[in-house]
C-alpha positions as CSV (number, residue, x, y, z in Angstrom):
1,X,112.3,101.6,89.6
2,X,109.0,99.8,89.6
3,X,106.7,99.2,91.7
4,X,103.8,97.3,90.5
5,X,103.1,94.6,92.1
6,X,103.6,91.4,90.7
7,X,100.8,88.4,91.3
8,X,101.9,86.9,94.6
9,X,102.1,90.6,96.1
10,X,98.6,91.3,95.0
11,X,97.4,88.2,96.7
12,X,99.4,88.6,99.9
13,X,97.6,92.1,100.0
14,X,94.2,90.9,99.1
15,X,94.9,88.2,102.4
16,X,96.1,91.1,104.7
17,X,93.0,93.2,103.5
18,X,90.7,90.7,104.2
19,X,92.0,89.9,107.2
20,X,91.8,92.9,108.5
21,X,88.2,93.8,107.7
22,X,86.5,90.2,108.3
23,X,88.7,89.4,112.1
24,X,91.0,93.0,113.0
25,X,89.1,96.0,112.5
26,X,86.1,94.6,115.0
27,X,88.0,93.6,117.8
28,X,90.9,96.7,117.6
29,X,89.4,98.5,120.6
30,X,88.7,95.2,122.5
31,X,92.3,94.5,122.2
32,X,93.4,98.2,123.5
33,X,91.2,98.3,125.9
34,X,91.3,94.9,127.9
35,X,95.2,94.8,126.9
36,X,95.3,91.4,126.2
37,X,97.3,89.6,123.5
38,X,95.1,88.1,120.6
39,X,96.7,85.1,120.5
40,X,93.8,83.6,117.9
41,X,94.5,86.2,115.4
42,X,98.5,85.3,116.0
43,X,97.6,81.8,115.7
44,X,95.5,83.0,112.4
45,X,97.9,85.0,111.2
46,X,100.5,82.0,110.7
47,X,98.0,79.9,109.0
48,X,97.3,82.7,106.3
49,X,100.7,82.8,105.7
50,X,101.4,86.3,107.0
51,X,104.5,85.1,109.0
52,X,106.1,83.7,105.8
53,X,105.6,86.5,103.3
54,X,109.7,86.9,103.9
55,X,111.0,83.2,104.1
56,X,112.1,80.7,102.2
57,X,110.0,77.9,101.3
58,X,112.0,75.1,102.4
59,X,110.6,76.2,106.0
60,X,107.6,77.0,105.0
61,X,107.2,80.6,103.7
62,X,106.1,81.7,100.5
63,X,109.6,84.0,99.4
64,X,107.6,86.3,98.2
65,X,110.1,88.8,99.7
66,X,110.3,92.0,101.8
67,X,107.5,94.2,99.7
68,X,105.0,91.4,100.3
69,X,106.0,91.2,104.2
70,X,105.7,95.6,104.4
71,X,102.5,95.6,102.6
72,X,100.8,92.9,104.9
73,X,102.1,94.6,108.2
74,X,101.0,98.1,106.4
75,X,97.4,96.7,105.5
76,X,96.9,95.3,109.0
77,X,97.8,98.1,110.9
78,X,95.3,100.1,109.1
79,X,93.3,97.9,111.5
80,X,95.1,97.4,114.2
81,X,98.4,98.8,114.6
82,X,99.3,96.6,117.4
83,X,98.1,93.2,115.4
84,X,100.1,94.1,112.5
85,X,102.9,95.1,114.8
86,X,103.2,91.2,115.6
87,X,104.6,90.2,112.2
88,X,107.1,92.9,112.5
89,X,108.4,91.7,115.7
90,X,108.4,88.0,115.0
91,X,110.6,89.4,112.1
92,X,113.5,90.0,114.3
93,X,114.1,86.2,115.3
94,X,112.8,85.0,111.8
95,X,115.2,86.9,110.2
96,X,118.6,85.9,112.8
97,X,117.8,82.6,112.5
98,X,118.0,82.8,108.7
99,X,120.9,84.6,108.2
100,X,123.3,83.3,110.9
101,X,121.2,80.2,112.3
102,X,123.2,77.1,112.1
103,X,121.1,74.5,109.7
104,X,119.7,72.2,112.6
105,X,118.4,76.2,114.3
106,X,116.9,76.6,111.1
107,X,114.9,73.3,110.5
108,X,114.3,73.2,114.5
109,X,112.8,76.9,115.1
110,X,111.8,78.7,111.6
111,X,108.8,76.1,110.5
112,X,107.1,76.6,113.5
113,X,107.6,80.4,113.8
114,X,106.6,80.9,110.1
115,X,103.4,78.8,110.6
116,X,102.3,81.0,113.3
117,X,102.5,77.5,115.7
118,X,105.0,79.5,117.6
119,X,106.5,83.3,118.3
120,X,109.5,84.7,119.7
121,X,110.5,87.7,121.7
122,X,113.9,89.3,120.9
123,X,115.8,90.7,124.1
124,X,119.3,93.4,123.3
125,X,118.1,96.3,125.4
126,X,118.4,96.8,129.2
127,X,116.8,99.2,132.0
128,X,120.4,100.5,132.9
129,X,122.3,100.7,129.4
130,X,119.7,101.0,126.7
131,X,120.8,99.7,123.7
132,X,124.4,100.2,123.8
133,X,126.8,96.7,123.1
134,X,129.2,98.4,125.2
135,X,127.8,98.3,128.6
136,X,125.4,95.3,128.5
137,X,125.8,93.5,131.8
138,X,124.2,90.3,130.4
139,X,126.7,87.9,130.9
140,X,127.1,84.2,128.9
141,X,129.7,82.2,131.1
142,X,130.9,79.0,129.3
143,X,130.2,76.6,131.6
144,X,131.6,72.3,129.9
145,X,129.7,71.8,127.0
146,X,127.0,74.8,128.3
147,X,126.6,78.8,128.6
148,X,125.4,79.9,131.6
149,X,123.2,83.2,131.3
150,X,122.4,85.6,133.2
151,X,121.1,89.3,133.4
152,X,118.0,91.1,132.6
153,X,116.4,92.5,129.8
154,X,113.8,95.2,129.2
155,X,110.9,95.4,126.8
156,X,110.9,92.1,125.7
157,X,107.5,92.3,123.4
158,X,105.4,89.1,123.2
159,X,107.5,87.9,125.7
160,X,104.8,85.9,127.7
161,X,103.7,84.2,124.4
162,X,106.9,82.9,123.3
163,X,108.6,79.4,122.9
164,X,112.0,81.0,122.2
165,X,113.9,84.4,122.8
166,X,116.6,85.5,121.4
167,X,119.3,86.8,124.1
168,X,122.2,88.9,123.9
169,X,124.9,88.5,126.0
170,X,128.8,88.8,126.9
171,X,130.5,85.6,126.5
172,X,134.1,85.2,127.4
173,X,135.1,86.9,124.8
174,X,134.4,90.4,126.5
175,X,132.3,91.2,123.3
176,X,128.8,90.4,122.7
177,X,127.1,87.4,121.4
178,X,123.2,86.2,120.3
179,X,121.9,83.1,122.4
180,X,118.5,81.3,121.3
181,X,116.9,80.3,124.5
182,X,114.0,78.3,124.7
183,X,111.7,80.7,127.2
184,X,110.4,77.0,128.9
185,X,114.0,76.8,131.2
186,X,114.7,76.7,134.2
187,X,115.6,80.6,135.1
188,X,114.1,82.1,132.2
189,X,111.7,84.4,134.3
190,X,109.0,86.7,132.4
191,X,108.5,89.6,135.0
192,X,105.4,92.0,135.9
193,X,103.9,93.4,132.1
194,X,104.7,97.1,131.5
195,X,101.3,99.2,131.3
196,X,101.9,101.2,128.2
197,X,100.2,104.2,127.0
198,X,99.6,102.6,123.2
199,X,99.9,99.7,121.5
200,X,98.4,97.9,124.4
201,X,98.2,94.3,124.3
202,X,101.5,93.6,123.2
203,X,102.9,92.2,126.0
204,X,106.1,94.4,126.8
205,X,108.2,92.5,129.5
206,X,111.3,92.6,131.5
207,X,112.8,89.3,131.4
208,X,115.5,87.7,134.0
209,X,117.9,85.0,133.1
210,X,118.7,83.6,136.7
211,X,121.4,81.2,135.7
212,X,119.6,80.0,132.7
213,X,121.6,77.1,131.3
214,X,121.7,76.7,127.2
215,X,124.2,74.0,125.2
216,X,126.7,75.6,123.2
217,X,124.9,74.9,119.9
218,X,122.5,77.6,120.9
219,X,125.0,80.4,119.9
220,X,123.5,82.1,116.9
221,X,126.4,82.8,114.8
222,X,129.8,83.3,116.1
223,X,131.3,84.2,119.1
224,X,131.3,88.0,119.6
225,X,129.1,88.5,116.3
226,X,125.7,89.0,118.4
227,X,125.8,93.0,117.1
228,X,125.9,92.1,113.6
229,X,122.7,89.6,114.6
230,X,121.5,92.2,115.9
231,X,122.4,94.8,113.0
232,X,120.7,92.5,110.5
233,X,117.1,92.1,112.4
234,X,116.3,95.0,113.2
235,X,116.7,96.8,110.0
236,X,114.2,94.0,109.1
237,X,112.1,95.4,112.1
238,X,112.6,98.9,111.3
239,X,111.0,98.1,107.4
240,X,108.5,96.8,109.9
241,X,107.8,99.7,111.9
242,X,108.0,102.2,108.8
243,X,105.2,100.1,107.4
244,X,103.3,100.3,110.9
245,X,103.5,104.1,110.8
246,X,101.9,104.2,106.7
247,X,99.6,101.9,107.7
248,X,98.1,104.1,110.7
249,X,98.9,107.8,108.4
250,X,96.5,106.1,106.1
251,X,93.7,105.0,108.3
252,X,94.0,108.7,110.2
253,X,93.8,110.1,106.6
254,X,90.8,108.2,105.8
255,X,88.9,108.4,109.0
256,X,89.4,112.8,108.7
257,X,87.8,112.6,104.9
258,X,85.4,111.1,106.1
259,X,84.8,112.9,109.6
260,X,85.0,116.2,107.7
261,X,82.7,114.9,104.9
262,X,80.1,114.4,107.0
263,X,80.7,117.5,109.4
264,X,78.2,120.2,108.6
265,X,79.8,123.9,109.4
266,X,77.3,126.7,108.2
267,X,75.3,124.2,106.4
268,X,78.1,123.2,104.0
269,X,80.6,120.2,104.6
270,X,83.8,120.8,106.5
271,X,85.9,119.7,103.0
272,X,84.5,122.8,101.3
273,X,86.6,124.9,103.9
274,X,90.1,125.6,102.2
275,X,92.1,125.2,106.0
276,X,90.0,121.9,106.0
277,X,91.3,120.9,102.7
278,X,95.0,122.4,103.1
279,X,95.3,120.3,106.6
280,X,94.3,117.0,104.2
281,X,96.3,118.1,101.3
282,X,99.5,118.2,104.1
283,X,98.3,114.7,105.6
284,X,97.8,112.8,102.0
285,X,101.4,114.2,100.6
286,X,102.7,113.2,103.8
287,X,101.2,109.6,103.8
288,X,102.3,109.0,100.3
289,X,105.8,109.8,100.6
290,X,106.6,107.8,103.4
291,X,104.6,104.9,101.8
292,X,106.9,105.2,99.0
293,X,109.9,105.6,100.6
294,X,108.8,102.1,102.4
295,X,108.6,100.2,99.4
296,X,111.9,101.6,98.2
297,X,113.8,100.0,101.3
298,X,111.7,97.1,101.0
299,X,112.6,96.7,97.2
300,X,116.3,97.3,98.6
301,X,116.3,94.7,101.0
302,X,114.8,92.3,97.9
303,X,117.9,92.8,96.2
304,X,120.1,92.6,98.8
305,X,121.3,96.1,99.1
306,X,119.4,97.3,102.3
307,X,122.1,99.1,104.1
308,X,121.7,100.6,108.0
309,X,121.2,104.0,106.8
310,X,118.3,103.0,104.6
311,X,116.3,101.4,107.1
312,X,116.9,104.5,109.3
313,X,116.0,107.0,106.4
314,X,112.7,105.1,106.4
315,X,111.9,104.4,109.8
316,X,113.0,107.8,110.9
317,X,110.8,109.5,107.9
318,X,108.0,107.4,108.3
319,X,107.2,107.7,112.2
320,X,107.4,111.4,111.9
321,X,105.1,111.9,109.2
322,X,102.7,109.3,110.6
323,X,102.9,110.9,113.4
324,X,102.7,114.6,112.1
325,X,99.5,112.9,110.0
326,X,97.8,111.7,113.1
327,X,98.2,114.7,115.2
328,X,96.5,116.9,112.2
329,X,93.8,114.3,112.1
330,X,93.0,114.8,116.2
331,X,92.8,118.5,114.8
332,X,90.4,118.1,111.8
333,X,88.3,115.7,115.0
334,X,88.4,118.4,117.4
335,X,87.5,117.8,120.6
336,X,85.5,115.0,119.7
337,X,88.7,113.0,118.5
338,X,89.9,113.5,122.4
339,X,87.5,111.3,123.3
340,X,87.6,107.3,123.4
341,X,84.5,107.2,120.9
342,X,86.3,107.9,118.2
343,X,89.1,105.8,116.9
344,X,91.7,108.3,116.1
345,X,92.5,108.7,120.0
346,X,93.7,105.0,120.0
347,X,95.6,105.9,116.6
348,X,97.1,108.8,118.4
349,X,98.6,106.7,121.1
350,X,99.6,104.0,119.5
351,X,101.8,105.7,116.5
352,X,103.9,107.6,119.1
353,X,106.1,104.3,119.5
354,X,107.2,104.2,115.7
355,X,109.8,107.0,117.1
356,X,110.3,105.1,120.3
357,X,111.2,101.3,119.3
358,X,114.2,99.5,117.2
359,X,116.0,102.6,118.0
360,X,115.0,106.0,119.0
361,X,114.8,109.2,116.1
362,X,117.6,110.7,117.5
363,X,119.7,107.6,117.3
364,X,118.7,107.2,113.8
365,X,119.6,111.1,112.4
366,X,123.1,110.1,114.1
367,X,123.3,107.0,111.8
368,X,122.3,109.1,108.7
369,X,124.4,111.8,109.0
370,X,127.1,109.5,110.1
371,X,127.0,107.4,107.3
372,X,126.7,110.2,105.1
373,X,130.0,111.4,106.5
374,X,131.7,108.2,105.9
375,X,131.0,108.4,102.4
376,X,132.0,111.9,101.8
């Protein structure tokens, strides 16, 4: 298996990299602390190309496939976990829209959503149900040559920036299917922001569909399907998020050499202690095999053999380690990592949603060991 990266991957890291020194790393704690969404480095984002790193050209991407699109989001999050976090969550329409979007969905919503002109918010789980298809209470009624949605949804990221969400729903089929729904109609209601602990500034949302009225062509694949739409994106998103949680293992990595570099203890610098350098030795073997394991589903999506329990096995390994990495970098900080002057207590919050979103860890062991069972 190899990894080297070819040309365009080089160059779509080189873009991240400098993106993130020259407009991310200086305004990260801005961002976290007046919450706000940085709509101009979304905007920017999209005109670099970032959004595209995934998609086809014919809509404007640069198909440079899934290892580019992992590397970016990994670079950037170095930065600013919560800026690189918006490519991942664009992701999850992107990537419905291309694999079950009608053509006219295609040429009507992927251009601008690849060129960063517009972003989407993508809407399964709910405050009563979680994420189970079973007991959404969503409901699509067919309604002439309409559906006729209604319900709420929960966590909607980026929802107040959006031109489109996707919706699930029950349609009169009893089972559940994916709606695109144009956030601009009448009943489409983005309610109060959630005040998160990390990864402030993404704009986390409940959304109510009061009776929101959409025309039939705005099913995303077929009727019932909407859990294989959903299936297919967020193993996309969960690439995402496993590339979120490198990125952050590596900037807590580099921030504690250099912390204990330059930390004096008895005249000599902390990385001459041995519990100083068995703490780092932990953190680097820890970063570097979840980074690895990251390109390997990335690579595996690239060939089109990305299956559910591969995305798991990385987002589940991933978020632990980077957040087994950060914690031991608060340590090597001491009590002055505690503190807001330092940037690892930003890192510290913001890492503790890599278990949390696109399905919990616990959910995720389940899917490991039960596809591990079906195989056997």
């Amino acid at each position: 298996m190899d990894f080297d990266l070819n040309e365009g991957e080089r160059d779509a890291l080189q873009t991240a990299h400098d993106f993130a020194e020259r407009r991310v790393k200086g305004r990260a704690r801005e961002i976290d602390e007046q919450n706000a969404f940085p709509s101009d480095l979304a905007a920017e984002m999209g005109r670099l190309g970032l959004f595209g790193l995934h998609m086809p050209e014919e809509y404007g991407g640069t198909a440079l496939g899934y290892k580019a699109y992992a590397l970016a989001i990994e670079e950037i999050c170095g930065a600013s976990m919560m800026v690189g976090a918006i490519i991942a969550i664009n992701a999850l329409a992107q990537e419905s829209i291309l694999r079950f979007g009608s053509d006219e969905q295609k040429r009507r919503y992927l251009p601008t959503l690849i060129s960063g002109e517009s972003l989407s918010t993508f809407a399964f789980t709910e405050a009563q149900t979680g994420s189970d298809p079973r007991a959404i209470t969503t409901v699509a009624v067919p309604d002439g040559d309409s559906y006729v949605i209604s319900g709420e949804k929960a966590f909607a990221s980026m929802a107040p920036s959006a031109c489109v969400a996707v919706i699930f729903a029950k349609d009169d089929t009893g089972k559940v299917s994916a709606f695109l729904v144009d956030t601009s109609l009448d009943g489409f209601r983005i309610e109060k922001e959630l005040e998160c602990m990390g990864l402030r500034g993404e704009d986390v949302c409940p959304v109510k569909l009061d009776g929101v009225r959409v025309p039939r062509e705005s099913m995303l694949g077929q009727p019932g399907k909407g859990y294989s739409v959903l299936l297919t994106a967020i193993n996309v998103g969960q690439l995402g998020i496993a590339a979120e949680a490198v990125g952050v293992a590596r900037r807590a990595l580099a921030m504690s050499l250099d912390y204990a570099r330059n930390r004096m203890v008895r005249d000599k610098p902390m990385t001459d202690l041995p519990t100083t350098q068995s703490v780092l030795g932990e953190m680097a073997a820890l970063t570097e095999a979840a980074r690895w394991l990251t390109y390997r589903t990335a690579d595996l999506k690239d060939k089109g053999r990305l299956s559910a329990k591969d995305a798991s096995i990385a987002k589940l390994f991933a978020s632990q380690a980077a957040n087994d990495v950060v914690d031991m970098a608060m340590q090597v900080h001491g009590s002055y990592g505690y503190t807001k002057e330092l940037e690892i207590e930003r890192l510290y919050r913001d890492v503790k949603v890599t278990q949390l979103y696109e399905v919990v860890s616990e959910v995720h062991r389940l899917i490991i060991g039960a596809s591990l069972a079906r195989e056997s």
